[in-house]
Biopython code that builds the backbone (N, CA, C, O; Angstrom):
import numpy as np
from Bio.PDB.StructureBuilder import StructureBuilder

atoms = [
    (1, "UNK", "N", (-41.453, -74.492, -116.393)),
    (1, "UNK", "CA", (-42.097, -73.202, -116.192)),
    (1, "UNK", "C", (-41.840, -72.662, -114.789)),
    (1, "UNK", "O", (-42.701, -72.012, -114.196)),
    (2, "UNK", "N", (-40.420, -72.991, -114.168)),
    (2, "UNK", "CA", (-40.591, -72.561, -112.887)),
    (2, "UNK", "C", (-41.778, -73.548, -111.721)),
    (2, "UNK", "O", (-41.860, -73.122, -110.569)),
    (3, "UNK", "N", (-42.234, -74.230, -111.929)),
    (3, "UNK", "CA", (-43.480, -74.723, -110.815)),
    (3, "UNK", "C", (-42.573, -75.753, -110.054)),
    (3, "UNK", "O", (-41.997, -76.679, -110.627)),
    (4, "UNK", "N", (-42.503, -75.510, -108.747)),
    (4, "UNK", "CA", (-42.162, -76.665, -107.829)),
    (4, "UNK", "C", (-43.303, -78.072, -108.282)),
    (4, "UNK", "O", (-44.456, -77.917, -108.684)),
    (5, "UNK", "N", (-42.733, -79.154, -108.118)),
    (5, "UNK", "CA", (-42.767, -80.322, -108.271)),
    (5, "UNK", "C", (-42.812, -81.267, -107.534)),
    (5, "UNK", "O", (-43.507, -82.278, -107.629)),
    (6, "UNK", "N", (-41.802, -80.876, -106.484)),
    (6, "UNK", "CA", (-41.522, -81.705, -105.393)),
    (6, "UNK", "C", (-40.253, -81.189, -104.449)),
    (6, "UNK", "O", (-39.408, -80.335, -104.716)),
    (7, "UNK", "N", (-40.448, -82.200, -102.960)),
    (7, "UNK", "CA", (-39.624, -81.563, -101.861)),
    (7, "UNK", "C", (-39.411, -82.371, -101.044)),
    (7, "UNK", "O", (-40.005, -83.444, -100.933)),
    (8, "UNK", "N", (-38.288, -81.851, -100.170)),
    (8, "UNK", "CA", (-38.381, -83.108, -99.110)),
    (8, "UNK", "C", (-37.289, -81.677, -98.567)),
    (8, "UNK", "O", (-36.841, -80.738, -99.224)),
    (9, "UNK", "N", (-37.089, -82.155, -96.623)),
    (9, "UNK", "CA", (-36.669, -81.637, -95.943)),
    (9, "UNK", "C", (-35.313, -82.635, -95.305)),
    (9, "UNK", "O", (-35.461, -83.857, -95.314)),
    (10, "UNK", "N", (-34.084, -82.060, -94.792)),
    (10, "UNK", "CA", (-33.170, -82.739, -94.040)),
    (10, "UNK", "C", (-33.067, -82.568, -92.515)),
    (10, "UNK", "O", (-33.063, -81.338, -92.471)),
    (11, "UNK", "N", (-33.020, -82.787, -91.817)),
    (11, "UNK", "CA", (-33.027, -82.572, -90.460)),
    (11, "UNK", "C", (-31.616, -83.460, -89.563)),
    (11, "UNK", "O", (-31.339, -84.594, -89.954)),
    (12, "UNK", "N", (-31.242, -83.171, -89.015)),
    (12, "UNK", "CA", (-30.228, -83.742, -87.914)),
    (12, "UNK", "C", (-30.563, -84.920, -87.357)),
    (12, "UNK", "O", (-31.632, -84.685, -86.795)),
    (13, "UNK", "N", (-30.339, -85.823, -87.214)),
    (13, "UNK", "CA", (-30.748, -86.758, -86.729)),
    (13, "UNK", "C", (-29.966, -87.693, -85.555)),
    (13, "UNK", "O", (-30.162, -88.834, -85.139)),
    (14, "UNK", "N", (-28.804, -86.448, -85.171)),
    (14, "UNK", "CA", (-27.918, -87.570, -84.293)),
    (14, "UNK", "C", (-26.452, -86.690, -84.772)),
    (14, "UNK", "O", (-26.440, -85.842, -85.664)),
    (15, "UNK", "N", (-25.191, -87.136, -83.915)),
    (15, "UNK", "CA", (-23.946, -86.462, -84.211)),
    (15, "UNK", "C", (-23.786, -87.030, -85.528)),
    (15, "UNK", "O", (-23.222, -86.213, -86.256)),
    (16, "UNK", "N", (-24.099, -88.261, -86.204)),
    (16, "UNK", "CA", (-23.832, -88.698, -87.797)),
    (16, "UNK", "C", (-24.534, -89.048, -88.236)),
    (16, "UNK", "O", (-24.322, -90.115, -88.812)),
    (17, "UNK", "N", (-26.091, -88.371, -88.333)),
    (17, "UNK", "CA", (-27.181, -88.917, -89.176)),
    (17, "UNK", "C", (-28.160, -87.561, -89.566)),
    (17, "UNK", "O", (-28.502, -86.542, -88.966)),
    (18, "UNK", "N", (-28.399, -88.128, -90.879)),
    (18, "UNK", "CA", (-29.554, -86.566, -91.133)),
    (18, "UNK", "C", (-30.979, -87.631, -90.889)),
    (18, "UNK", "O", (-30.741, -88.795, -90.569)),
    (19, "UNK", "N", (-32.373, -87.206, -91.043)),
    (19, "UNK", "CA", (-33.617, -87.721, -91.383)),
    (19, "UNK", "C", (-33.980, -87.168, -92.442)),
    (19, "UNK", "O", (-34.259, -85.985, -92.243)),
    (20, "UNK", "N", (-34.143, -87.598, -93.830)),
    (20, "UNK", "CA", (-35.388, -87.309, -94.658)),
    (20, "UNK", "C", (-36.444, -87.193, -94.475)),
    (20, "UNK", "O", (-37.046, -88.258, -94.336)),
    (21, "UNK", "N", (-37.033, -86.279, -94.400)),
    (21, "UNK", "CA", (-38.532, -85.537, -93.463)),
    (21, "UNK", "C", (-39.194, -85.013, -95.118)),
    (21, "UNK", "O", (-38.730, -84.229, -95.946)),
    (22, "UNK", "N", (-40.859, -86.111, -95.114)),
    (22, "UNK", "CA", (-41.835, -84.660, -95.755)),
    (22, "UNK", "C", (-41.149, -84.600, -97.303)),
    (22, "UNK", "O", (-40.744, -83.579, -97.859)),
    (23, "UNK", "N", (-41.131, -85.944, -97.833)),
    (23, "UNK", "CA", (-40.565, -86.002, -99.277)),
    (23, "UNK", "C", (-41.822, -86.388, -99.653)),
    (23, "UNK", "O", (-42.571, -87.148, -99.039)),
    (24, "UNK", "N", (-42.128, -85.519, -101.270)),
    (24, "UNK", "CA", (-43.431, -85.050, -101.520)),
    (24, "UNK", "C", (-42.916, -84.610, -103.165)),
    (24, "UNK", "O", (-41.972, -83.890, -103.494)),
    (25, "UNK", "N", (-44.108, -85.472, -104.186)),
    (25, "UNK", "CA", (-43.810, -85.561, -105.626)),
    (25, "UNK", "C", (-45.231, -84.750, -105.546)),
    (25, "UNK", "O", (-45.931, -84.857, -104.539)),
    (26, "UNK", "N", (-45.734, -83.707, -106.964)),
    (26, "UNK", "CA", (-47.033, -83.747, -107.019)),
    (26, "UNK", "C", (-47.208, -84.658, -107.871)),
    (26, "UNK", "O", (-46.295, -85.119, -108.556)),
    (27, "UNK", "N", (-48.662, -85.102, -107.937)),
    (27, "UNK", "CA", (-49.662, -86.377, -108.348)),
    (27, "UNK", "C", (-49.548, -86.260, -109.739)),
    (27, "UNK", "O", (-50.092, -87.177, -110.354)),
    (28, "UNK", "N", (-48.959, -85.335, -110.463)),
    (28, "UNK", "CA", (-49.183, -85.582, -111.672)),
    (28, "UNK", "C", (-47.690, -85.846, -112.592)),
    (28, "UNK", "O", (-47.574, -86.156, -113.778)),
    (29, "UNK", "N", (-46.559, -85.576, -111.482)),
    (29, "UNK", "CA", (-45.398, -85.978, -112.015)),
    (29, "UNK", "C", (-44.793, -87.688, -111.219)),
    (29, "UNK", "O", (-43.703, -88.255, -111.292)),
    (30, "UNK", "N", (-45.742, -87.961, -110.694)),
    (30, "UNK", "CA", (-45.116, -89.492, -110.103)),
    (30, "UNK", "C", (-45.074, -90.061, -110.873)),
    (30, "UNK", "O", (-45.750, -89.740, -111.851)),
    (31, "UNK", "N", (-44.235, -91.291, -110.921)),
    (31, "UNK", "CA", (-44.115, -92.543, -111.990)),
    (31, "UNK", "C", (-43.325, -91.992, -112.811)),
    (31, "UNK", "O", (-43.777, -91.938, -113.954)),
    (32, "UNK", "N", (-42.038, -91.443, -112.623)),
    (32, "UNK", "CA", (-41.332, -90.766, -113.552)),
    (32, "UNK", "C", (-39.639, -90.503, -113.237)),
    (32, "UNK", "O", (-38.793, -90.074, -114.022)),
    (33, "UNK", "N", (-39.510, -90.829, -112.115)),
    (33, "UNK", "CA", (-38.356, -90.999, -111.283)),
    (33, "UNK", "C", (-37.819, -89.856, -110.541)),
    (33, "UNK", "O", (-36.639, -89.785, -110.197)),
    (34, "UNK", "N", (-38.873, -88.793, -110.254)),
    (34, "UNK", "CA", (-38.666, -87.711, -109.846)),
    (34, "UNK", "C", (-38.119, -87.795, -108.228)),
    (34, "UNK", "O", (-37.311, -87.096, -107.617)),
    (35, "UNK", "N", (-38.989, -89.053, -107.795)),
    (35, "UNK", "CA", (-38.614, -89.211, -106.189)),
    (35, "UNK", "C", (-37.315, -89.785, -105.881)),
    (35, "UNK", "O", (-36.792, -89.292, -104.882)),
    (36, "UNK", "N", (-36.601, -90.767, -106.518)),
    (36, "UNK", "CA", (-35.565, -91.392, -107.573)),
    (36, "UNK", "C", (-34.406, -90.464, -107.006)),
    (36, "UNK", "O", (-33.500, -90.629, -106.190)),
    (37, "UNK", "N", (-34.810, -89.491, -107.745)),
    (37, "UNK", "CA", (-33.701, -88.287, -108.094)),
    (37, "UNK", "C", (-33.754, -87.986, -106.753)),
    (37, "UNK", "O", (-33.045, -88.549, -105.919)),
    (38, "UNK", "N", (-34.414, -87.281, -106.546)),
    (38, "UNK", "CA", (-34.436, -86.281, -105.375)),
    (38, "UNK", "C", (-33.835, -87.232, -104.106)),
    (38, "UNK", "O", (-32.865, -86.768, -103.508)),
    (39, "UNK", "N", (-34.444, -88.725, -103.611)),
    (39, "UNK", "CA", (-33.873, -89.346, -102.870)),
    (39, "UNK", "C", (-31.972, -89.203, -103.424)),
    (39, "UNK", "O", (-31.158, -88.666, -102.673)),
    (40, "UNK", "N", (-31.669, -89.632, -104.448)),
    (40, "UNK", "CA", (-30.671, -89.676, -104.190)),
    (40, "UNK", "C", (-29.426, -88.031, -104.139)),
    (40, "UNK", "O", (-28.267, -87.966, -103.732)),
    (41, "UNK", "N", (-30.270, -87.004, -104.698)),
    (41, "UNK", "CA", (-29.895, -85.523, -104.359)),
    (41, "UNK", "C", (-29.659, -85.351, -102.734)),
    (41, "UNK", "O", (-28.749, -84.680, -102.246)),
    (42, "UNK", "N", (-30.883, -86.257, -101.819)),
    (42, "UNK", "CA", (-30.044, -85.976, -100.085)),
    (42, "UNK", "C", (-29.650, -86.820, -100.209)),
    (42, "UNK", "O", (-29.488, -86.846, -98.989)),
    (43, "UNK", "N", (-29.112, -88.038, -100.629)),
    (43, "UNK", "CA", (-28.070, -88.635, -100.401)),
    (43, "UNK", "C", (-26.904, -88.343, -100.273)),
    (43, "UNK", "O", (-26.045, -88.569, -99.420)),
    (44, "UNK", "N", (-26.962, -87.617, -101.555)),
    (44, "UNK", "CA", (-25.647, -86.965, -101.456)),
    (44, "UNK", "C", (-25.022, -85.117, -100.808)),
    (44, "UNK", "O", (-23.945, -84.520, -100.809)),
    (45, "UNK", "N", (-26.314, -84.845, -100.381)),
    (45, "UNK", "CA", (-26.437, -83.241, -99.833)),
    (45, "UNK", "C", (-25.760, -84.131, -98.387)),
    (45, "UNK", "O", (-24.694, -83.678, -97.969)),
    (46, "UNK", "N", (-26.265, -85.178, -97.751)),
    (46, "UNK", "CA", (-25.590, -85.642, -96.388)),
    (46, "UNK", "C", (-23.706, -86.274, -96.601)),
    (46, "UNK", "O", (-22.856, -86.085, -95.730)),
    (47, "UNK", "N", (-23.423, -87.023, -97.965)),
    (47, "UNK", "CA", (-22.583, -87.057, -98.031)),
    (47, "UNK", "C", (-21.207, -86.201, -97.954)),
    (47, "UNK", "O", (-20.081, -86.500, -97.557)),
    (48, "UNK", "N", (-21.913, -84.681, -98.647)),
    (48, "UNK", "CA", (-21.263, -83.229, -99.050)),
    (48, "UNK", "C", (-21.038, -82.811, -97.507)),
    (48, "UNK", "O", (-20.044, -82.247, -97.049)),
    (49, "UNK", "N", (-22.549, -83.347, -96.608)),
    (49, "UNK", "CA", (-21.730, -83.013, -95.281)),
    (49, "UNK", "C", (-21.382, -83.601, -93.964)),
    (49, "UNK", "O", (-21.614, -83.367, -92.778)),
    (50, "UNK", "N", (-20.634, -84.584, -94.776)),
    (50, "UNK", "CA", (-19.951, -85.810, -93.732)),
    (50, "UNK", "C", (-20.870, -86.630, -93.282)),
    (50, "UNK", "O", (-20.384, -87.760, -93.229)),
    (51, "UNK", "N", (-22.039, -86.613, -92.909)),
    (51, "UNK", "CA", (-23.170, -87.578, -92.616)),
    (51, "UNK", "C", (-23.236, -88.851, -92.983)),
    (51, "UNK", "O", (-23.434, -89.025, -94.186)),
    (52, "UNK", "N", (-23.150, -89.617, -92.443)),
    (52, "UNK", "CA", (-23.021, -91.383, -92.810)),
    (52, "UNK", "C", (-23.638, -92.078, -92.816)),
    (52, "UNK", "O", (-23.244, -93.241, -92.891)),
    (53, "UNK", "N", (-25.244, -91.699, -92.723)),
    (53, "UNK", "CA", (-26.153, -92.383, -92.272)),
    (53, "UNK", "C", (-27.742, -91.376, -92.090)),
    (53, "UNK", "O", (-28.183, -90.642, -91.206)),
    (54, "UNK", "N", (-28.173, -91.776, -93.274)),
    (54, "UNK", "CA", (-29.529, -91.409, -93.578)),
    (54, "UNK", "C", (-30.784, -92.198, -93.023)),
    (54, "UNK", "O", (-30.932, -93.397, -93.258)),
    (55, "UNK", "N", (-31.696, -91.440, -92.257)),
    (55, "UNK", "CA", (-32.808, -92.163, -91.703)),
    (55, "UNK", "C", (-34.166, -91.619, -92.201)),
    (55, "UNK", "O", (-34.279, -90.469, -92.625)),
    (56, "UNK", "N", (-35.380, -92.658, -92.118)),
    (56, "UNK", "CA", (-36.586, -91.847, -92.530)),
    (56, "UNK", "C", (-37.698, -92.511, -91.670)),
    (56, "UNK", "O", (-37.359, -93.289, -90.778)),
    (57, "UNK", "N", (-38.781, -92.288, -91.859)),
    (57, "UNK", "CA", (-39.699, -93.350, -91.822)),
    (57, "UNK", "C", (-41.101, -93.033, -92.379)),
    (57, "UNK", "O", (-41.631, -91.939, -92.577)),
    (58, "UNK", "N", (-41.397, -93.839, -92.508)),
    (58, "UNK", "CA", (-42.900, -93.616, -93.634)),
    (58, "UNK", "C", (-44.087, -94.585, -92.965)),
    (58, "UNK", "O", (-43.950, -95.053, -91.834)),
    (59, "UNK", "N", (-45.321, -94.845, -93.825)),
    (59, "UNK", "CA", (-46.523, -95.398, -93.003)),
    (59, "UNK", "C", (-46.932, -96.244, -94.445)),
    (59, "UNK", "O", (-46.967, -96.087, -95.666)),
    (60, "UNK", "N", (-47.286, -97.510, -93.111)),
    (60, "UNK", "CA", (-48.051, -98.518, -94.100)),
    (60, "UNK", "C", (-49.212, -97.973, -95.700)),
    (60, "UNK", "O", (-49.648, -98.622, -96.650)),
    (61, "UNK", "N", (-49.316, -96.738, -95.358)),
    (61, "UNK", "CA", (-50.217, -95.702, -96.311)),
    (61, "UNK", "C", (-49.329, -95.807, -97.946)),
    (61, "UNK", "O", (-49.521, -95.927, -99.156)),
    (62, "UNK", "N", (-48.521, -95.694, -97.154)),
    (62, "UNK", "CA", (-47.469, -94.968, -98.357)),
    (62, "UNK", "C", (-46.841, -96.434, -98.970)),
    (62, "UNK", "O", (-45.761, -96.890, -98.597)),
    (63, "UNK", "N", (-47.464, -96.890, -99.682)),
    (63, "UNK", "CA", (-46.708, -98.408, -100.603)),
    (63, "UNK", "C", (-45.650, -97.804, -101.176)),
    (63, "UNK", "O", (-44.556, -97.924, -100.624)),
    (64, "UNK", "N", (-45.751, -97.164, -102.193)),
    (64, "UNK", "CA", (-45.085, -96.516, -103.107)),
    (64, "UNK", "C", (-43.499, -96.478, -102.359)),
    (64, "UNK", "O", (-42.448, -97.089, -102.551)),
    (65, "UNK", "N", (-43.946, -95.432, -101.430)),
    (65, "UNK", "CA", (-42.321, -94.877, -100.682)),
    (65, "UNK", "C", (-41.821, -96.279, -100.578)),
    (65, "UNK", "O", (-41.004, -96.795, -101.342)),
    (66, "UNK", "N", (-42.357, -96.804, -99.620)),
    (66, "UNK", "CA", (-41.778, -98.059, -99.365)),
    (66, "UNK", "C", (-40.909, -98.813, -100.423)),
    (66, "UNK", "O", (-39.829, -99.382, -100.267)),
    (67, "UNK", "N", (-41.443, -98.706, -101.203)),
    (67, "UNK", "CA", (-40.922, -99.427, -102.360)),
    (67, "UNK", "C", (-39.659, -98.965, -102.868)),
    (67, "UNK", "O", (-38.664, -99.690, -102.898)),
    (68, "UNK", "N", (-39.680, -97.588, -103.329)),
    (68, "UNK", "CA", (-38.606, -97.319, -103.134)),
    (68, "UNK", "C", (-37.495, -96.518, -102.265)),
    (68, "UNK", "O", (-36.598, -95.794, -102.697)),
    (69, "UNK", "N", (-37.829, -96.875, -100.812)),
    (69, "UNK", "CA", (-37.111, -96.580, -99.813)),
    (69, "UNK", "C", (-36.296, -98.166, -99.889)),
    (69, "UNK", "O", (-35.136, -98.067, -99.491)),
    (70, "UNK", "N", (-36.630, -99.386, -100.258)),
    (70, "UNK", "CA", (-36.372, -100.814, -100.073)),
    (70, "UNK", "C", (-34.850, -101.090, -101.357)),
    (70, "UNK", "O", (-33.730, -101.591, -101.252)),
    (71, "UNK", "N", (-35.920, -100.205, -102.891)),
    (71, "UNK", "CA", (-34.975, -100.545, -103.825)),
    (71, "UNK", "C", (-33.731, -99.707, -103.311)),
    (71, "UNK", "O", (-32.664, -100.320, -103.294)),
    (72, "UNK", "N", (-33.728, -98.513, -102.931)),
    (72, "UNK", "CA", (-32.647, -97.969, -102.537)),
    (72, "UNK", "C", (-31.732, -98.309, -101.663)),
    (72, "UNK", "O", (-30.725, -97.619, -101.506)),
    (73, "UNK", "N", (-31.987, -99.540, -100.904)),
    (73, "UNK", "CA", (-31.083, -99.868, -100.350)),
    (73, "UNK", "C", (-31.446, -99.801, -99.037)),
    (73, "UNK", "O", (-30.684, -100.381, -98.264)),
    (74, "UNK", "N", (-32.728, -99.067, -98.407)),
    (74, "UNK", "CA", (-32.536, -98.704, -97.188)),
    (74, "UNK", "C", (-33.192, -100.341, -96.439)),
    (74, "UNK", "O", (-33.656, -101.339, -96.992)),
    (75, "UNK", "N", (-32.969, -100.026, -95.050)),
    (75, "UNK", "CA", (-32.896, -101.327, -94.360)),
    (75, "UNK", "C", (-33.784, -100.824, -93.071)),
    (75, "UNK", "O", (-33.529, -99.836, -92.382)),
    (76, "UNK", "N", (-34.969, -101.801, -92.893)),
    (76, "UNK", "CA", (-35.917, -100.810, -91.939)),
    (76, "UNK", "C", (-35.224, -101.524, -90.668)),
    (76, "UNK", "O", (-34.697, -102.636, -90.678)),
    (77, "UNK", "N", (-35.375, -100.376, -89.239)),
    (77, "UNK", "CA", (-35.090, -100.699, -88.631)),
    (77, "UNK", "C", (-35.916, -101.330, -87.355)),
    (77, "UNK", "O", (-35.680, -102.233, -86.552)),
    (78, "UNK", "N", (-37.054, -100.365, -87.574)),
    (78, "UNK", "CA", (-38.015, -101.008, -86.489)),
    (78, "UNK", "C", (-39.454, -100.405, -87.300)),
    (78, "UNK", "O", (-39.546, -99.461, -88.086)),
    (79, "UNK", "N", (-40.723, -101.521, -86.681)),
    (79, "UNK", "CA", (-42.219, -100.444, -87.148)),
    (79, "UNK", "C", (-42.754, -100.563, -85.824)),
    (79, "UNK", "O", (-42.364, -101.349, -84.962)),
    (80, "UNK", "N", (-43.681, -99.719, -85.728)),
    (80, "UNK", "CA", (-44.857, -99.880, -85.082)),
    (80, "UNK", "C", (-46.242, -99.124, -85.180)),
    (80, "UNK", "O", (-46.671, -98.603, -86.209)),
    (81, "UNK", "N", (-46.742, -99.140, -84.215)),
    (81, "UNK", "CA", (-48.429, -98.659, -84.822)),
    (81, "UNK", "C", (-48.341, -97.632, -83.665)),
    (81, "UNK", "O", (-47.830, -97.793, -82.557)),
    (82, "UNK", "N", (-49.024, -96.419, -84.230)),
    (82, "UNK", "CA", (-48.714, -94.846, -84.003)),
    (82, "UNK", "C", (-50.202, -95.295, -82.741)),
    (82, "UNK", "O", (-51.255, -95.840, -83.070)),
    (83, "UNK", "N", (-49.802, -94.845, -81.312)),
    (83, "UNK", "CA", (-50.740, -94.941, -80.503)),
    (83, "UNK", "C", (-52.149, -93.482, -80.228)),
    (83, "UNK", "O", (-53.314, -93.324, -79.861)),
    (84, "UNK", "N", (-50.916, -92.721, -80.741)),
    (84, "UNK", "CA", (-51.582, -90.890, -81.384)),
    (84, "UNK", "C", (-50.919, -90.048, -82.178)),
    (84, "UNK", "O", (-49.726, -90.098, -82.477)),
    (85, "UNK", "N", (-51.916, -89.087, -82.590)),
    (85, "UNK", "CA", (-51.601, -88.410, -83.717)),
    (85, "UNK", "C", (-50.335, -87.326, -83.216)),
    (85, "UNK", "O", (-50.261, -86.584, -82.237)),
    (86, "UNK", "N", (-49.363, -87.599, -84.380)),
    (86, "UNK", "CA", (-48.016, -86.399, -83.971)),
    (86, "UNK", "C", (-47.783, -85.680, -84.978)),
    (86, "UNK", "O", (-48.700, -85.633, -85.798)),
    (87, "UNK", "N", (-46.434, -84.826, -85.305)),
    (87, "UNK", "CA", (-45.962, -83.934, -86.181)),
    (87, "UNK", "C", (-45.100, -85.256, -87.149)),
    (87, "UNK", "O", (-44.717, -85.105, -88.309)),
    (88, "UNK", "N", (-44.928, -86.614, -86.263)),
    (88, "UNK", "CA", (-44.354, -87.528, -87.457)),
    (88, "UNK", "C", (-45.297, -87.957, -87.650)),
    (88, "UNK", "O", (-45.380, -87.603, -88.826)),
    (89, "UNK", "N", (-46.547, -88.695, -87.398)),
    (89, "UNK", "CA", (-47.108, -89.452, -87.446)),
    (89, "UNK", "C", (-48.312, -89.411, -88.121)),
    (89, "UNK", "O", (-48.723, -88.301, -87.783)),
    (90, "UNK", "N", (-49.523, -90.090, -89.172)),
    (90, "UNK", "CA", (-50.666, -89.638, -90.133)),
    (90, "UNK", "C", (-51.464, -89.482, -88.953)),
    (90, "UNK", "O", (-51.958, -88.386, -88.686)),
    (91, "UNK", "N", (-51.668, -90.720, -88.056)),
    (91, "UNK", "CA", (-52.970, -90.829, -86.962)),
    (91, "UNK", "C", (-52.686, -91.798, -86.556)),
    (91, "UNK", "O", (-51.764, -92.506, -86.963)),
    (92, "UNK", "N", (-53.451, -92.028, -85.640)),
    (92, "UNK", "CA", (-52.990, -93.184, -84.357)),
    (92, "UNK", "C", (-54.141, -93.995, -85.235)),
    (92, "UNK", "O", (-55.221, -93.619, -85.691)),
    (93, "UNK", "N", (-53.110, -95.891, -85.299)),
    (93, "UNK", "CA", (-53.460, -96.798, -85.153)),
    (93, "UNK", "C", (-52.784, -97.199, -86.458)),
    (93, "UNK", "O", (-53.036, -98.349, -86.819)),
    (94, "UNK", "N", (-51.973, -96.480, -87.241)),
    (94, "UNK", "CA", (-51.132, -96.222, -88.647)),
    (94, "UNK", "C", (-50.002, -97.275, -88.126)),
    (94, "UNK", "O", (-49.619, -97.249, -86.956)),
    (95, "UNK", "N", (-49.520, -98.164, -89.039)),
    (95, "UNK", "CA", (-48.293, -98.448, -88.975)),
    (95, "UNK", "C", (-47.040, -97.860, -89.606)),
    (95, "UNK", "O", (-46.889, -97.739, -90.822)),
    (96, "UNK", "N", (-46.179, -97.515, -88.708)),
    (96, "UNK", "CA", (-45.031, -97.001, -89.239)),
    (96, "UNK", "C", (-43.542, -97.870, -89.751)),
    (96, "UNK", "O", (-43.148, -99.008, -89.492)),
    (97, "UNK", "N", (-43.193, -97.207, -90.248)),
    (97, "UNK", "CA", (-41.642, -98.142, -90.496)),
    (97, "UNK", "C", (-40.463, -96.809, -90.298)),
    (97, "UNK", "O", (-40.437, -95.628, -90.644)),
    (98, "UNK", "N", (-39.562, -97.713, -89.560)),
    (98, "UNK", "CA", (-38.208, -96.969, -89.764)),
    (98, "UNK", "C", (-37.368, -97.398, -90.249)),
    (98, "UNK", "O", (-37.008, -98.538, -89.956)),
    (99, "UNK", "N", (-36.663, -96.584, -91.270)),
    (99, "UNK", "CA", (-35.433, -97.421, -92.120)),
    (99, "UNK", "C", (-34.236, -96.493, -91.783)),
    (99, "UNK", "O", (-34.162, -95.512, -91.043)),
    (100, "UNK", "N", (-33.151, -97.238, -92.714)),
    (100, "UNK", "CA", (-31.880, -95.871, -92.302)),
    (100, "UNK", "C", (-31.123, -96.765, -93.343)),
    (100, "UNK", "O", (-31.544, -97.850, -93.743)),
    (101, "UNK", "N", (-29.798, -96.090, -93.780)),
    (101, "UNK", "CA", (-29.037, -96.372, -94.595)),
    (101, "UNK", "C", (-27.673, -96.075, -94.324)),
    (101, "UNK", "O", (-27.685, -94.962, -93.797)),
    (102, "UNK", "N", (-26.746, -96.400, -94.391)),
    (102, "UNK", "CA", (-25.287, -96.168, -94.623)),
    (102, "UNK", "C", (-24.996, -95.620, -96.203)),
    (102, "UNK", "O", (-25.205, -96.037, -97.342)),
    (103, "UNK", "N", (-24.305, -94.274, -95.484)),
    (103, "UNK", "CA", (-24.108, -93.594, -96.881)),
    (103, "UNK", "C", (-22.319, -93.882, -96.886)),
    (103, "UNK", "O", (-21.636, -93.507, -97.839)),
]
sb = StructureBuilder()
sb.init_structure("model")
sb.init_model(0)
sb.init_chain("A")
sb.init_seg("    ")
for serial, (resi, resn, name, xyz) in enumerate(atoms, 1):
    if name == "N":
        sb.init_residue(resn, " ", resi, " ")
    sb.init_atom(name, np.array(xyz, "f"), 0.0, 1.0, " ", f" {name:<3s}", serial, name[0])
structure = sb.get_structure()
């Protein structure tokens, strides 16, 4: 019917890296492989533009992502615990993870 569903943003992340920023299913289409898809749609939107290397990071909050940020292949690179609240971050005292991937 036309209704957005879900989203996620790409951002620059370096001379050969994008970030997946703000990937977002609504609650009533999860469990369905919608995030699935869409992860692998910037996969390949960074591939289309030379990008070699996809990064993200998400919060101990988020099991789910995690899960499949892991099956996908990605490989975290560092975590830590958010000391204050940012434009990446839920709230200070959150653990974060950073992953990244070779595309």
């Amino acid at each position: 019917d036309g209704a957005i569903i879900g989203m996620y943003g790409l951002e620059t992340a370096g001379e050969n890296a994008m970030e997946l920023r703000r990937m977002y299913v609504a609650p009533s289409w999860r469990r369905k492989g919608i995030a699935r898809q869409m992860l692998a749609h910037a996969e390949d939107e960074c591939r289309r533009r030379g990008v070699s290397r996809l990064e993200l990071s998400t919060s101990e909050l988020q099991q789910a992502a995690l899960h499949l940020y892991r099956q996908a292949g990605f490989v975290m690179q560092s975590e830590e615990v958010a000391d204050q609240s940012s434009n990446k971050t839920i709230g200070q005292g959150i653990r974060r993870f950073q992953f990244a991937k070779a595309l």
